[in-house]
LUMPADO-761524 format. One record per residue: residue in three letters; z, x, y of N, C-alpha, C in turn. Coordinates in steps of 0.2 Angstrom, whole numbers, plus 2048, in hexadecimal, padded with zeros to 3 digits. Layout:
alaZXYZXYZXY...
This chain:
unkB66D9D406B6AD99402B70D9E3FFunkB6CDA53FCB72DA93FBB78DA9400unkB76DA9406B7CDAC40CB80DA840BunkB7EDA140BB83D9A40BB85D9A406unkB84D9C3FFB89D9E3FAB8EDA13FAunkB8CDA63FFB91DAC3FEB97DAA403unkB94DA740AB99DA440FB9EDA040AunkB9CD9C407BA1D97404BA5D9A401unkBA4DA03FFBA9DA23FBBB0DA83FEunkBAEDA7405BB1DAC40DBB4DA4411unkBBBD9F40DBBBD9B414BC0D9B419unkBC1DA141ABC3DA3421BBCDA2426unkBB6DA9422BB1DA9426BADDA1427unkBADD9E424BADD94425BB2D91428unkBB7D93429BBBD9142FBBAD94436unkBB9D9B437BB7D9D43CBADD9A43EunkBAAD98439BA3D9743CBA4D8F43DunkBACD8B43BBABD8643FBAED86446unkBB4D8A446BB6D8B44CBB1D8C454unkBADD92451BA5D91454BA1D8E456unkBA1D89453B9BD84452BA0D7E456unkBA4D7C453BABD7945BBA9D79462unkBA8D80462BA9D86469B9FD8446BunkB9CD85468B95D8546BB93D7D46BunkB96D78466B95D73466B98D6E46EunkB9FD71472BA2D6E477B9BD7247CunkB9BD7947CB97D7B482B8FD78482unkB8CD7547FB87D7347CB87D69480unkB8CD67480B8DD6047FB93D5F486unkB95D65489B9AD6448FB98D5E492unkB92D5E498B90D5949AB94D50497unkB96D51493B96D4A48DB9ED4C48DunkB9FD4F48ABA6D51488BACD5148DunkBAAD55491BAED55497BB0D4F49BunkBB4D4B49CBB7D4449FBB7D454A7unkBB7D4C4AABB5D4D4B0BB2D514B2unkBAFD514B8BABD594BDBB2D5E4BCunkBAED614B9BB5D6A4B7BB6D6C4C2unkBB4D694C5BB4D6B4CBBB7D674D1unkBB8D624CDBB9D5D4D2BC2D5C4D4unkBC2D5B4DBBC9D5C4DABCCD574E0unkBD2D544DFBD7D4F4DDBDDD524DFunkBDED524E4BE6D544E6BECD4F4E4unkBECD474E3BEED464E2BF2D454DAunkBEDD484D8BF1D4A4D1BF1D524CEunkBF1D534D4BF3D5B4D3BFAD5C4CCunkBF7D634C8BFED624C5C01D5C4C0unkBFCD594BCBFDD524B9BFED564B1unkC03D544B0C04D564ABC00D544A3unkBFFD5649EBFAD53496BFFD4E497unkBF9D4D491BF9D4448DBFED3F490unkBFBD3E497C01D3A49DBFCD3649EunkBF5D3849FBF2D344A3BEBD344A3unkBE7D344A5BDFD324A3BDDD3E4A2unkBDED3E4A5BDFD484A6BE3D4A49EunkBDFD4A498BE3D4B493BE8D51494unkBE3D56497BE7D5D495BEAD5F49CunkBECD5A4A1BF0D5B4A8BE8D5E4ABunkBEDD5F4B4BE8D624B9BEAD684BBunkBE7D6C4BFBEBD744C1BEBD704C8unkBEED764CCBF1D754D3BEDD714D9unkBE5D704D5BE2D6E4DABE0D654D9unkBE3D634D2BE0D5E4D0BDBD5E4CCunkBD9D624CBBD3D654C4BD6D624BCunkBD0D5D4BBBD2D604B3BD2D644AEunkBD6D664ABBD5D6D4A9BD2D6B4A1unkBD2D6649DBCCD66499BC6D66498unkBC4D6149FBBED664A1BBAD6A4A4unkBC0D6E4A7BBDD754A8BBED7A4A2unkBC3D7649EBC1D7C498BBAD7A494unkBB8D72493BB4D7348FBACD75492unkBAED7649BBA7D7949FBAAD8249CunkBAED8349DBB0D8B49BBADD8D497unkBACD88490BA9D8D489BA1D8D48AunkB9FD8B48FB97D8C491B96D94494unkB9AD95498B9CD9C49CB9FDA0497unkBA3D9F492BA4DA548DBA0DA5488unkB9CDA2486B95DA3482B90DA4485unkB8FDA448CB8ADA748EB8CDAD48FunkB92DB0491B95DB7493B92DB848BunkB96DB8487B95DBB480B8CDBE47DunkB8CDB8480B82DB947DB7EDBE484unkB7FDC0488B7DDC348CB7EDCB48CunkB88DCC489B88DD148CB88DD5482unkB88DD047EB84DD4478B7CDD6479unkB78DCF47BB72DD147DB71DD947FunkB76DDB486B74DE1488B76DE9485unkB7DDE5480B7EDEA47CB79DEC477unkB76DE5474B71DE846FB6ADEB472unkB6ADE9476B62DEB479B61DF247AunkB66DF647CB67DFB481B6ADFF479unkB70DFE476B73E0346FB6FE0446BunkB6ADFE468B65DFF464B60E06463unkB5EE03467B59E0A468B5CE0F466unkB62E1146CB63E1846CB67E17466unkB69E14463B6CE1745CB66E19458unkB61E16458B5DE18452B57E1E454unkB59E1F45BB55E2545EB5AE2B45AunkB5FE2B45DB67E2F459B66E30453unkB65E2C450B65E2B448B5FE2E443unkB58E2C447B53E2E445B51E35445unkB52E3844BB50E3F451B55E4644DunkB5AE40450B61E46451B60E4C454unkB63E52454B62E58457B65E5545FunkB60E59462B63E5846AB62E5046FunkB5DE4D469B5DE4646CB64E42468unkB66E44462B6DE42463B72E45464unkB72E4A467B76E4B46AB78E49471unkB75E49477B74E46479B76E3F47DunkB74E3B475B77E34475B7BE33474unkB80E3846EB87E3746DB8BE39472unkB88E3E477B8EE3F47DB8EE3A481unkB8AE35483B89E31487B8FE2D483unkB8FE2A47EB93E2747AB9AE28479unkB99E2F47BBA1E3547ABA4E33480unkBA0E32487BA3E3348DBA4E2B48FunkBA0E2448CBA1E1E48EBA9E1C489unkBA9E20483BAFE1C47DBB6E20480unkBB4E26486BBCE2B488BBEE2448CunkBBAE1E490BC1E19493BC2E1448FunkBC5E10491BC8E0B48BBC4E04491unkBC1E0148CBBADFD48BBBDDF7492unkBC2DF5493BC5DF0499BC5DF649DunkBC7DFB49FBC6E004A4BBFE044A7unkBB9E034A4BB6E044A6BB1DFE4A7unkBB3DF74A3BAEDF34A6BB3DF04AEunkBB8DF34B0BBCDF14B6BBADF74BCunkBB6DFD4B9BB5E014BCBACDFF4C0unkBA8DFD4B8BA1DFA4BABA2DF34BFunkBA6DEE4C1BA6DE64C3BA9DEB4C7unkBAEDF04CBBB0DF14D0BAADF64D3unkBA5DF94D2BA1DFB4D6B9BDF74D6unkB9ADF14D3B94DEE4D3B95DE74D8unkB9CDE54D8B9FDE04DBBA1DDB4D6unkBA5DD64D7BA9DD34D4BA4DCD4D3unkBA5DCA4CDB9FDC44CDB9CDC44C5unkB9CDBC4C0B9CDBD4BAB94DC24B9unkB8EDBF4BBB89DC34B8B8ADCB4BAunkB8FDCF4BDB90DD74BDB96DD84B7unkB9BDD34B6B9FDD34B0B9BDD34A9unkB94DCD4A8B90DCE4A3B8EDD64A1unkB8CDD84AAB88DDE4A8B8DDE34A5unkB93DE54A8B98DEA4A6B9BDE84A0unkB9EDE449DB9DDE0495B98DE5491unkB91DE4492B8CDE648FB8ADED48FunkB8DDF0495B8EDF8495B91DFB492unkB98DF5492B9EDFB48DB9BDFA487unkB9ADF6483B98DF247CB92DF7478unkB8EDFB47FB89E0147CB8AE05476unkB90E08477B93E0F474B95E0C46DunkB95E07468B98E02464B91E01461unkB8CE00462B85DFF45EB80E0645EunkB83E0A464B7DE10463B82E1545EunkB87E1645BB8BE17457B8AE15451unkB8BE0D450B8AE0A44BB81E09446unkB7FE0744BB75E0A449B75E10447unkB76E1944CB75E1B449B78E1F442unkB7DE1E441B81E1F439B7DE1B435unkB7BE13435B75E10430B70E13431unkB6DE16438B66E19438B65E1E431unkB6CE21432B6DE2A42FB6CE28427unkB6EE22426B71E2041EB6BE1F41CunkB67E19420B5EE1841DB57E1D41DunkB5AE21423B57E25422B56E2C41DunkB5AE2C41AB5CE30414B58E2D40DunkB56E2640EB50E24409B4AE27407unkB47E23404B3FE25403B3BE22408unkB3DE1C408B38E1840DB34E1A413unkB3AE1E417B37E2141EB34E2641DunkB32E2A417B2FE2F417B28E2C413unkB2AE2640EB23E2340EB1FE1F414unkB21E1E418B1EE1C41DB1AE21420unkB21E26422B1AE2C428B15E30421unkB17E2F41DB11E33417B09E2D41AunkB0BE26419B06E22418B02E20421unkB05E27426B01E2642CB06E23431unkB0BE20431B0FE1D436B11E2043BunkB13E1F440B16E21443B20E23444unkB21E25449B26E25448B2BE1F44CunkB28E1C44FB29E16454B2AE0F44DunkB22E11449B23E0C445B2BE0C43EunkB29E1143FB2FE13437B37E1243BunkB37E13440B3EE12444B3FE0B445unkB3DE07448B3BDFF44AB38DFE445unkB34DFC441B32DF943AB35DFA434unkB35E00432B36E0042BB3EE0242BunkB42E0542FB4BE0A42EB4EE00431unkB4DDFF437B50DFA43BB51DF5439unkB4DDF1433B50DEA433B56DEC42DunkB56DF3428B5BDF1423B61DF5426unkB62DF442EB68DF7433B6BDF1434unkB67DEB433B68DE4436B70DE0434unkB73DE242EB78DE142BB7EDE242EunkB7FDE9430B85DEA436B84DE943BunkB7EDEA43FB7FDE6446B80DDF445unkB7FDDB440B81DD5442B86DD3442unkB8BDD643EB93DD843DB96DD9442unkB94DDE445B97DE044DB94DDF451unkB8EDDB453B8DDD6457B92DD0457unkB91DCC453B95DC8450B9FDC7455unkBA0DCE451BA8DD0452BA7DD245CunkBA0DD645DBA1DD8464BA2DD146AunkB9FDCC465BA1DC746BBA6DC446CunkBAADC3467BAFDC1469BB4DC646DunkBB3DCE46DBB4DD2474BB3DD2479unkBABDD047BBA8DCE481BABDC8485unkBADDC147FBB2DBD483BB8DBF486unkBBCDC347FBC3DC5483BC1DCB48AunkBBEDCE48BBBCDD2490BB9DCF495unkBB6DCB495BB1DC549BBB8DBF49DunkBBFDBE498BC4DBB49ABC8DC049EunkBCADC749DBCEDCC4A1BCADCE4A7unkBC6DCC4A6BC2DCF4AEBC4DC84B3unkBC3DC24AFBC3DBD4B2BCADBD4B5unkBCEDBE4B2BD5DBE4B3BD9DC14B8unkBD4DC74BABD5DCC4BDBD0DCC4C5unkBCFDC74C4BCADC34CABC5DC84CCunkBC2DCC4C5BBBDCE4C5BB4DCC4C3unkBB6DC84BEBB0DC24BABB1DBC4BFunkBB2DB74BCBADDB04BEBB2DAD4C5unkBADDAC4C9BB1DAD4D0BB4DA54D2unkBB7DA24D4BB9D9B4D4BB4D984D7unkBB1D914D7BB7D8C4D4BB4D8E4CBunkBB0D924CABADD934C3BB3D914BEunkBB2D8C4B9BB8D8B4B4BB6D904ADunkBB8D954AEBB6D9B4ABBBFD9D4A8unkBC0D9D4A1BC8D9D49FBCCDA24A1unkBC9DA64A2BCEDB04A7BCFDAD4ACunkBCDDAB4AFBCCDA84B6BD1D9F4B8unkBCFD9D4B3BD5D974B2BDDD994B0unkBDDDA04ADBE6DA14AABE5DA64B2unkBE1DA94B7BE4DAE4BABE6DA94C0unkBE2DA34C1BE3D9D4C6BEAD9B4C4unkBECD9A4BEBF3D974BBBFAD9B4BCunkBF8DA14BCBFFDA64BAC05DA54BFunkC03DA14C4C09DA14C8C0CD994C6unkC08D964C4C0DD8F4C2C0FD8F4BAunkC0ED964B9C11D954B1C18D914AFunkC1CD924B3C22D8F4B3C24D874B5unkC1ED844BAC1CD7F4BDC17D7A4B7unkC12D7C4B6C0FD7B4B0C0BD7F4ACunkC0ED7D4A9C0FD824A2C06D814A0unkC05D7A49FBFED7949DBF6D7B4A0unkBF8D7E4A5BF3D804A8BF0D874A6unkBF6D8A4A6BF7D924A2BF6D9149AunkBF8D8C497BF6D8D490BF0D8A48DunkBECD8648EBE7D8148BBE2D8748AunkBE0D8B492BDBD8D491BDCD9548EunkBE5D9748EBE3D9B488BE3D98480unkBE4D94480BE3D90479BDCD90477unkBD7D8E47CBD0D9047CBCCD9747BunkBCFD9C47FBD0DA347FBD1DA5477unkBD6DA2474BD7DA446DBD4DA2468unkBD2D9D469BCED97463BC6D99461unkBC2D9A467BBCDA046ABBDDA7464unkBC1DAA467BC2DB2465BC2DB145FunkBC8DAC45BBCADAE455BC5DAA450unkBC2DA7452BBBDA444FBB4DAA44CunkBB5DAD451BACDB2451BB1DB844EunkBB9DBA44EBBCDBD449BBBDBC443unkBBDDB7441BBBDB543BBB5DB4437unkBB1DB343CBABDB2438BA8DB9439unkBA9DBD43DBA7DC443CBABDCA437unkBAEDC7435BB5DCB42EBAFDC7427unkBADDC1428BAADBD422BA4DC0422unkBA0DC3426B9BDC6428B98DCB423unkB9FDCE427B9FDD5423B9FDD541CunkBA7DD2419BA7DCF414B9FDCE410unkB9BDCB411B95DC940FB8EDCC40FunkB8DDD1415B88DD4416B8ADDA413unkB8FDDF412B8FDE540FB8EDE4408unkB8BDE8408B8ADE7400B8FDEC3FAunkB92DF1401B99DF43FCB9FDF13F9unkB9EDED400BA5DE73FEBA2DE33FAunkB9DDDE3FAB9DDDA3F6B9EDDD3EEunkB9ADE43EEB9BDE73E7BA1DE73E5
């Protein structure tokens, strides 16, 4: 009850968790929503221009409708988003709180690993991961989720550092704990506040990233209605039809700038320096 207090008084951050709820409500209901097979294709109305015809938002070069491959699309970027945070947190957590807890040569260690993943710029190295792994949306999730590493084992360990300068973790190993327990039980849950912040904010990266790969004809491989992949099928009729190239990045944008905002209200709310 408190949270929803606080939300109401963030209504950006309420405008970005409807935006949200938009986005997970079409991918959730596509089947219903969608007027046609996002696949199905119709030469004869190739190229059909919006609001002319039964095809609200026109068809691309093959006859496809392209609002329902945008609204099959927000399935594939929510499920990109939740995968490739999935593997950022599974994999960062730890080691941030191994780093954070230990330190010495165990973090050391970790931060150089951290040191040598953040020297490339995060599209560049997940285009270096999907080019050695092969081209294809589940190695684009994977490489998403590798770059995303270095962002929460940074992040955890700095909260590790803060909480652990308490009393608590000492009254734990005083009362027999272990150190597994005091790191995962007792320091972890009150870290929970910023990861959920930059979870939050990271997925709306994971989509922009799972859209440039797509783009770049490394992510979601045709006829997949994946939105990187519907503007990089587009680019050459941009002057032919324009609505092809623009819808799904209006999609693209509506996405991102939703879990932006609800992730600036986040923070807004969970930090207790700001809200002081």
């Amino acid at each position: 009850m408190t949270f929803l207090k606080d939300l109401k008084k963030h209504p950006i951050a309420v405008f970005g968790l409807a935006l949200i709820s938009l986005v997970i409500f079409t991918a959730i209901f596509a089947p219903i929503l969608a007027p046609f097979d996002p696949n199905s294709q119709e030469l004869s109305r190739r190229l059909t221009e919006p609001f002319v015809t039964s095809n609200l938002l026109g068809t691309d070069e093959f006859g496809r409708d392209i609002l329902s491959r945008i609204i099959y699309g927000s399935r594939i970027s929510l499920f990109v988003g939740f995968i490739s945070i999935g593997i950022s947190l599974t994999i960062g957590i730890p080691l941030g709180v191994l780093a954070g807890y230990y330190g010495g040569k165990v973090d050391s260690i970790i931060l150089r690993f951290t040191d040598i993943m953040l020297a490339f710029p995060s599209i560049l190295l997940a285009i270096m991961i999907v080019s050695v792994l092969r081209p294809g949306l589940t190695n684009a999730m994977i490489a998403i989720g590798i770059v995303g590493i270095p962002q929460y084992i940074r992040l955890v360990r700095a909260t590790v550092l803060v909480e652990k300068s308490n009393e608590y973790p000492e009254a734990a190993n005083a009362a027999g704990f272990g150190d597994f327990h005091t790191m995962f039980i007792e320091i972890l849950p009150n870290c929970l506040a910023p990861i959920i912040v930059q979870a939050t904010l990271g997925f709306a990266g994971a989509i922009l990233e799972a859209a440039g790969l797509g783009f770049l004809g490394l992510g979601a491989q045709p006829p997949q209605p994946e939105w990187g992949a519907m503007l990089a099928q587009a680019r050459p009729l941009i002057l032919r039809a324009w609505w092809a190239i623009t819808f799904p990045g209006i999609a693209i944008l509506i996405t991102v700038l939703g879990f932006n905002l609800f992730g600036d209200g986040l923070r807004d709310i969970l930090d207790p320096k700001i809200k002081d």
